[in-house]
ZADO-1210 file (C-alpha; in nm, 4 decimals, padded with zeros to 6 digits):
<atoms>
<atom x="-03.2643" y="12.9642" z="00.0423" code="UNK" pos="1"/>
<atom x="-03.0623" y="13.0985" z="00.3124" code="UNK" pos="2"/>
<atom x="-02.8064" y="12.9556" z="00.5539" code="UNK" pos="3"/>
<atom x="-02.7817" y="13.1305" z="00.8864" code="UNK" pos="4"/>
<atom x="-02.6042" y="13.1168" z="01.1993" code="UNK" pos="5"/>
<atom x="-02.7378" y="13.2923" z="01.5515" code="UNK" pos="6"/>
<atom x="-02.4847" y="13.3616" z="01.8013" code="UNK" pos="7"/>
<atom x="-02.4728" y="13.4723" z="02.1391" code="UNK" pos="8"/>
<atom x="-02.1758" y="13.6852" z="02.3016" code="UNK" pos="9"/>
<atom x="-02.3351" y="13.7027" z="02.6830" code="UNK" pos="10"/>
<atom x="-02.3726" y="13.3172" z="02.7388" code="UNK" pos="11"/>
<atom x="-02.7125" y="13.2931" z="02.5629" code="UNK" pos="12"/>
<atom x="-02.8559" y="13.6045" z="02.7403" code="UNK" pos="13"/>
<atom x="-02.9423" y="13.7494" z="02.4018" code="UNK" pos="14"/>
<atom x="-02.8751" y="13.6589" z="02.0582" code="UNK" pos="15"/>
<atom x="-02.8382" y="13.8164" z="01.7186" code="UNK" pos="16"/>
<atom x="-02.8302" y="13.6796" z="01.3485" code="UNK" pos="17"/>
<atom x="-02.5021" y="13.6287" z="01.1881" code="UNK" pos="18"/>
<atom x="-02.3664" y="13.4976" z="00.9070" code="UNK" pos="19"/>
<atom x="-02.6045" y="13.4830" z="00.6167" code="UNK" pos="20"/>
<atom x="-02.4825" y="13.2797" z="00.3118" code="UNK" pos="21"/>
<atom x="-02.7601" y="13.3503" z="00.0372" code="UNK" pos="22"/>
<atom x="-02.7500" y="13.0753" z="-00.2594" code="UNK" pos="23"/>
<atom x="-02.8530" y="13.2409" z="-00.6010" code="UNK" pos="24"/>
<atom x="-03.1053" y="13.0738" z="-00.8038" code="UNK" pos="25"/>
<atom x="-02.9579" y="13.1026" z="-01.1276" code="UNK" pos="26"/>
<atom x="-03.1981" y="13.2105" z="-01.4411" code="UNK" pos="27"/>
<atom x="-03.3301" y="12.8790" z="-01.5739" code="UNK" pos="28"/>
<atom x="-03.1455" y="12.6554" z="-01.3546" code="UNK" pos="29"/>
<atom x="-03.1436" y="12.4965" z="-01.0144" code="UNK" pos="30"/>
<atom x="-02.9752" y="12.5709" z="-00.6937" code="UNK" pos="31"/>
<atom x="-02.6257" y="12.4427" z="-00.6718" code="UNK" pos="32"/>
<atom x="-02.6899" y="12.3902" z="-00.2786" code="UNK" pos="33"/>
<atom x="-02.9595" y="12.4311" z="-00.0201" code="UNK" pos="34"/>
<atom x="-02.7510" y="12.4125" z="00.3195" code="UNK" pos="35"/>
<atom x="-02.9857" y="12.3288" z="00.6544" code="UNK" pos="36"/>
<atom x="-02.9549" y="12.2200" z="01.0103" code="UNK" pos="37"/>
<atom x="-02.6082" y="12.3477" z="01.0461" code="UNK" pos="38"/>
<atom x="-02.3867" y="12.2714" z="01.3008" code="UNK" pos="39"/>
<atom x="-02.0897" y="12.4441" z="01.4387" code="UNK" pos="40"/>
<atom x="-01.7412" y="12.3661" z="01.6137" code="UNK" pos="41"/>
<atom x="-01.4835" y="12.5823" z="01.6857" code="UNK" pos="42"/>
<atom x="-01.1287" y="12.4834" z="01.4887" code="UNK" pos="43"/>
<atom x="-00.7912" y="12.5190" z="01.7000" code="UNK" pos="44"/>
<atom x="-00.7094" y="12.8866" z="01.5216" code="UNK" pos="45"/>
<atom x="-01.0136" y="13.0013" z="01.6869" code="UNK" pos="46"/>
<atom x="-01.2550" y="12.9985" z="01.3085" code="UNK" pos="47"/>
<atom x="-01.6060" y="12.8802" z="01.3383" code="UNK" pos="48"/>
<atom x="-01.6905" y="12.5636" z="01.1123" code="UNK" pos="49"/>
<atom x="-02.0563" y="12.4698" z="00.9527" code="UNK" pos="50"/>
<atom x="-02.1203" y="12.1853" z="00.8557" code="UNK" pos="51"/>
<atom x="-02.4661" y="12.1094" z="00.6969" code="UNK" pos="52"/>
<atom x="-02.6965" y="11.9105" z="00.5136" code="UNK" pos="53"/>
<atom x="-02.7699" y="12.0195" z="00.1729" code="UNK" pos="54"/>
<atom x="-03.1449" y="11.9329" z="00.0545" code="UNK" pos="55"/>
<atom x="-03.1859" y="11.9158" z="-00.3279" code="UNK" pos="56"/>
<atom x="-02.9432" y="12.1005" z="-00.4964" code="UNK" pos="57"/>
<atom x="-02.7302" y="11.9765" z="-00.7878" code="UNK" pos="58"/>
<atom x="-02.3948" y="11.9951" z="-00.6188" code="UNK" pos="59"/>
<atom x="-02.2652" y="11.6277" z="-00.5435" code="UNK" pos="60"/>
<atom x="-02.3571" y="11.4665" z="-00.2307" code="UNK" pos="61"/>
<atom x="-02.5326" y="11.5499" z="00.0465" code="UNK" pos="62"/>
<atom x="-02.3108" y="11.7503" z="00.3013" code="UNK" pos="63"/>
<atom x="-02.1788" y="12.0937" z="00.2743" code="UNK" pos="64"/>
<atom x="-01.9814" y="12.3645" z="00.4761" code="UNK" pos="65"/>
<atom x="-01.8640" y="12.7446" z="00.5211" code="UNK" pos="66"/>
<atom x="-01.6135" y="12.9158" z="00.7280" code="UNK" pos="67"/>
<atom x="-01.6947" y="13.2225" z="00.9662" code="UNK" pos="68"/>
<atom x="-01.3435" y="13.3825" z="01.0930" code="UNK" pos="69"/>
<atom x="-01.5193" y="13.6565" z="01.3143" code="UNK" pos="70"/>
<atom x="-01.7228" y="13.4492" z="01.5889" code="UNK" pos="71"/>
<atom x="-02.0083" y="13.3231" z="01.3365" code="UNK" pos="72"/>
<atom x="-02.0847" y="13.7037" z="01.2186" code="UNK" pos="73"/>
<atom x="-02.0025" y="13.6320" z="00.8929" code="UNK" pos="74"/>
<atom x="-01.8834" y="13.3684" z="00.6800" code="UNK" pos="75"/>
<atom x="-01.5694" y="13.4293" z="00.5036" code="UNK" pos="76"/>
<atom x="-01.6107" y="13.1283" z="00.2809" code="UNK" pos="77"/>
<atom x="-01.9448" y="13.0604" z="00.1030" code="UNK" pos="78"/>
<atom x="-02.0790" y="12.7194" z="00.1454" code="UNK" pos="79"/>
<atom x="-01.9414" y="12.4439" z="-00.0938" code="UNK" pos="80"/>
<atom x="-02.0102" y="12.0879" z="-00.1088" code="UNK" pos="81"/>
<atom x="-01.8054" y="11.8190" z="00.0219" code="UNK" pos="82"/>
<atom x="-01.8611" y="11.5538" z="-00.2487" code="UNK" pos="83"/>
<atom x="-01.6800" y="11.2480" z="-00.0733" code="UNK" pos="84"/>
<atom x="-01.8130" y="11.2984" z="00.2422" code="UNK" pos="85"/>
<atom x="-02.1209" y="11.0464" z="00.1194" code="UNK" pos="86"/>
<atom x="-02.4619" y="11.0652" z="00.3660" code="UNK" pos="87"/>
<atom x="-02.7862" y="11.0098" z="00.3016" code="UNK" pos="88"/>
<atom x="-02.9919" y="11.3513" z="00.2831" code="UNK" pos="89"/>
<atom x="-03.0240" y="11.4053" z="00.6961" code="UNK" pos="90"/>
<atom x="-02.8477" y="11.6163" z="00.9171" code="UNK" pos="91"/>
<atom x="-02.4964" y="11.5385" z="01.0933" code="UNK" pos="92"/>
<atom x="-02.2498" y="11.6605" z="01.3506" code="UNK" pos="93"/>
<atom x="-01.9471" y="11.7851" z="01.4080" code="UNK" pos="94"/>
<atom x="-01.7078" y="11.8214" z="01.7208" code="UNK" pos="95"/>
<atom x="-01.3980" y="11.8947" z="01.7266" code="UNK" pos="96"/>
<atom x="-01.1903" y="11.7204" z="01.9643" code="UNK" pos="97"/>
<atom x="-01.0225" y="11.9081" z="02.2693" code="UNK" pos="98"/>
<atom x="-00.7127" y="11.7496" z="02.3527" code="UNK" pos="99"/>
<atom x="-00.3043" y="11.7599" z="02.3103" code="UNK" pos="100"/>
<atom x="-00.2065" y="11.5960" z="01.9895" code="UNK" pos="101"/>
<atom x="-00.3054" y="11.6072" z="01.6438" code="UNK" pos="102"/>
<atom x="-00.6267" y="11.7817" z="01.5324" code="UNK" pos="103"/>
<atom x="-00.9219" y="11.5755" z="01.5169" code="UNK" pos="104"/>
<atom x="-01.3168" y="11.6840" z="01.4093" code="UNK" pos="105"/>
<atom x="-01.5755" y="11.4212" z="01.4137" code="UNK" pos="106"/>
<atom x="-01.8946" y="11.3563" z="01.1967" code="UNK" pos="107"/>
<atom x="-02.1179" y="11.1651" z="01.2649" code="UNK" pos="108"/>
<atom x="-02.4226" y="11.1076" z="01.0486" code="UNK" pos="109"/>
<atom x="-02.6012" y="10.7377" z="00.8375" code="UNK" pos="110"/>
<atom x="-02.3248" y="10.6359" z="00.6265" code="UNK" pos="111"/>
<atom x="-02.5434" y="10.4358" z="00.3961" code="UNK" pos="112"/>
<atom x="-02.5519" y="10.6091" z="00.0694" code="UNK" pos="113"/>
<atom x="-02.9538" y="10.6668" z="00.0216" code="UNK" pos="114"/>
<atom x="-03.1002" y="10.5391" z="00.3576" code="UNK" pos="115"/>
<atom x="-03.0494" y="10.6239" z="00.7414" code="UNK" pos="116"/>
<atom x="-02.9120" y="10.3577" z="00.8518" code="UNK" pos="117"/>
<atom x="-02.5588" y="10.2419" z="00.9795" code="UNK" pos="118"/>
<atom x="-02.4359" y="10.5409" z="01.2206" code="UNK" pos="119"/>
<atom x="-02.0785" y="10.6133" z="01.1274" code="UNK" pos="120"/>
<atom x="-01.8386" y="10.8515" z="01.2962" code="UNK" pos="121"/>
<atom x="-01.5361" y="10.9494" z="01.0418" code="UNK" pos="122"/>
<atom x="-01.2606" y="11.1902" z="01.1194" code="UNK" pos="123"/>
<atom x="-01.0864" y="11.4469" z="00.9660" code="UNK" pos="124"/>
<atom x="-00.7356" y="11.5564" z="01.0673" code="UNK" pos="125"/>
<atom x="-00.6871" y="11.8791" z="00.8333" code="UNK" pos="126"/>
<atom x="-00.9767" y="12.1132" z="00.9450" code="UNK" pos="127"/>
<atom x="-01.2329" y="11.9068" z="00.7204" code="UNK" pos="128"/>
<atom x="-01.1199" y="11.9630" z="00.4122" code="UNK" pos="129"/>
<atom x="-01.0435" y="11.5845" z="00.3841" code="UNK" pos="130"/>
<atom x="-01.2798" y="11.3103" z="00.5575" code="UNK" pos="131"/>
<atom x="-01.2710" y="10.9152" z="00.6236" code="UNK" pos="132"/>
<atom x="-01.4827" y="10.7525" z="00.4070" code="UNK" pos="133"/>
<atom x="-01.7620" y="10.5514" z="00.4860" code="UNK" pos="134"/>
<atom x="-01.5514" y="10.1966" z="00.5275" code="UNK" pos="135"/>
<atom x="-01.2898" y="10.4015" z="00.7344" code="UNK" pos="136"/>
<atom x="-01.5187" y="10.5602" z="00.9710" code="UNK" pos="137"/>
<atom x="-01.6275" y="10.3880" z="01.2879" code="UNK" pos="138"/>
<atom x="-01.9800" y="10.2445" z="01.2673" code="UNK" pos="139"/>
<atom x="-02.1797" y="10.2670" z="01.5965" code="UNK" pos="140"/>
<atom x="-02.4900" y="10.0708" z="01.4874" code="UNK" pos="141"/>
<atom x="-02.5854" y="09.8421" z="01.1802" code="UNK" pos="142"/>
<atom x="-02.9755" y="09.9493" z="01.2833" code="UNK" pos="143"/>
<atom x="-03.1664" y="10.2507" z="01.0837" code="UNK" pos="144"/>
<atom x="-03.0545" y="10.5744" z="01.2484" code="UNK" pos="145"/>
<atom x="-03.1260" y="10.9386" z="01.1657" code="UNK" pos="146"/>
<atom x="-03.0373" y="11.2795" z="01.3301" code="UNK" pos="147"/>
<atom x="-02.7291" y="11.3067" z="01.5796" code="UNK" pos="148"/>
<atom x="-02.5157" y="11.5042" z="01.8279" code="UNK" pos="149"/>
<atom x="-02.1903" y="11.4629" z="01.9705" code="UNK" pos="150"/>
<atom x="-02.0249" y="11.6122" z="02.3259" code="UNK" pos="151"/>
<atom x="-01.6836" y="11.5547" z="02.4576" code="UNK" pos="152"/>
<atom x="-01.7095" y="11.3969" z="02.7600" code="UNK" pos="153"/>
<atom x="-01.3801" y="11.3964" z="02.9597" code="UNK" pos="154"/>
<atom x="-01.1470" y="11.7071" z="02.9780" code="UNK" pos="155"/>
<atom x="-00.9139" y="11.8182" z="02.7980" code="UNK" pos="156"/>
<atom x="-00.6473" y="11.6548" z="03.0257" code="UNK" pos="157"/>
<atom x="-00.7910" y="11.3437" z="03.0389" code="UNK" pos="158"/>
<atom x="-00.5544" y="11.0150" z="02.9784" code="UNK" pos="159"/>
<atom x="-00.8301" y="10.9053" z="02.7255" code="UNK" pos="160"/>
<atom x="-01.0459" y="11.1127" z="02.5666" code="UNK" pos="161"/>
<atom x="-01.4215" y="11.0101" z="02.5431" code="UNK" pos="162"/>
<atom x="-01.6986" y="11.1008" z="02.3311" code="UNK" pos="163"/>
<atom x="-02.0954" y="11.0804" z="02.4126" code="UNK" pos="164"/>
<atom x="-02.3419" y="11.0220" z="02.0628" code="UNK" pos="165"/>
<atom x="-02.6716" y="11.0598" z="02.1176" code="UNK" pos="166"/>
<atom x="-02.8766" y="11.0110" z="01.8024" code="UNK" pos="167"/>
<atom x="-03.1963" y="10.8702" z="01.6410" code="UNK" pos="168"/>
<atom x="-03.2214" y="10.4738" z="01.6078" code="UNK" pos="169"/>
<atom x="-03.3797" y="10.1505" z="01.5574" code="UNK" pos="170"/>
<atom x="-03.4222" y="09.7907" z="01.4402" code="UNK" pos="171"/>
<atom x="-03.7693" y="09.8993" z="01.2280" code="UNK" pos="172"/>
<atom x="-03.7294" y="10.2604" z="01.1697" code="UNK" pos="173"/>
<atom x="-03.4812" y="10.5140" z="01.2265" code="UNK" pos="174"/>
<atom x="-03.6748" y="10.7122" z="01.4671" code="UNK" pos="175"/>
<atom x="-03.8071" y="10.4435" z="01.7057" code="UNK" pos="176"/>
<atom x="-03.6219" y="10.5582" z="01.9727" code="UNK" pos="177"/>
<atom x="-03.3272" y="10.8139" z="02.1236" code="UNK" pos="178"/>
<atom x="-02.9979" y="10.6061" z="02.1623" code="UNK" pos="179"/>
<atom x="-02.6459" y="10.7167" z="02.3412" code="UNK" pos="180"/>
<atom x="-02.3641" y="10.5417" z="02.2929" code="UNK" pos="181"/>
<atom x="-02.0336" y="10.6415" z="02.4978" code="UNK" pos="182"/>
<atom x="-01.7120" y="10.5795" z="02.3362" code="UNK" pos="183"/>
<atom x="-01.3264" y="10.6914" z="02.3252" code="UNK" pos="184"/>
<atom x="-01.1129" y="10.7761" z="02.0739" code="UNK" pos="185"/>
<atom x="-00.8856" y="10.4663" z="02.0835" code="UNK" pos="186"/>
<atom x="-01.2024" y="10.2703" z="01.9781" code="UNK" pos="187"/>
<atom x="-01.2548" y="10.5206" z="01.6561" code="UNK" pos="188"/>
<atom x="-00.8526" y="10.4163" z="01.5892" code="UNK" pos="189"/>
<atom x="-00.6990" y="10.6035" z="01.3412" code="UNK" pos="190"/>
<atom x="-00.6956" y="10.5925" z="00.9726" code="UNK" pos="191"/>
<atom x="-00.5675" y="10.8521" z="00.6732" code="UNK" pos="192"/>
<atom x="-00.8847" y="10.9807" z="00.5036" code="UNK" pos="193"/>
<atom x="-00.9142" y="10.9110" z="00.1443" code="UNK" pos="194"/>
<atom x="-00.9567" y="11.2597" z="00.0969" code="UNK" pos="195"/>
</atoms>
């Protein structure tokens, strides 16, 4: 019940394990969290966030996160859940957004409560410690939709910066097809997460 990242400091020539985050089973008990299919993006001071899906454990909700501070050798933070950052039990993704202005890190992931449907992308505009809820996030599809990924499209510099989604999706099941939707940041507007 371990959560792990892999990181490479030669552009991917060869890689090492990382952080470890080990969740205790406690005697009698359950685990509090079972983090999985983590993924990263770097924040503006330079600190590695993870962002995962937790699988069964007793925490509330389904999404968790750490905090490496050294390049993803280590996590200084252990993983903790984010409780109003409501998903269904899949994984999600994160990008942080690399433009002037105010911070901005994306998620996107089902928004529906218990199913994978209704691809959502909500913001958060403190590091993710505080996240759009479900009504204030931008949804992409009404279809079923599962497992996603997100890029930044245009540079830095650009006048308006665009996102690329590509993700699982479909009008019968969630993983009838691969979809990619192309977007900007004007049409995710911007709201104050409910935190």
């Amino acid at each position: 019940n371990d959560a792990a990242l892999v990181y490479s400091d030669d552009h991917g020539k060869t890689w090492q394990v990382g952080a470890v985050d080990s969740i205790k089973f406690p005697a009698g008990g359950t685990f509090t969290q079972k983090p999985q299919e983590i993924t990263v993006t770097e924040l503006a001071d330079g600190s590695v966030y993870a962002g995962a899906r937790d699988q069964g454990g007793t925490a509330v909700g389904n999404r968790s996160f750490a905090i490496s501070r050294d390049g993803g050798k280590s996590f200084s933070t252990p993983f903790q859940a984010i409780p109003d950052l409501v998903t269904p039990t899949v994984q999600g993704a994160v990008l942080r957004l690399e433009r002037p202005g105010q911070d901005r890190i994306l998620f996107s992931s089902p928004a529906d409560t218990d199913r994978r449907r209704w691809m959502t992308i909500r913001s958060s505009y403190d590091n993710g410690r505080e996240w759009e809820n479900a009504t204030q996030g931008t949804r992409i599809t009404s279809d079923w939709s599962g497992y996603s990924d997100m890029v930044q499209i245009s540079d830095r510099w650009a006048r308006t910066t665009e996102i690329g989604l590509m993700y699982e999706g479909g009008a019968v099941d969630a993983r009838d097809e691969i979809r990619f939707a192309r977007f900007n940041e004007d049409y995710l507007g911007w709201r104050n997460p409910a935190g």
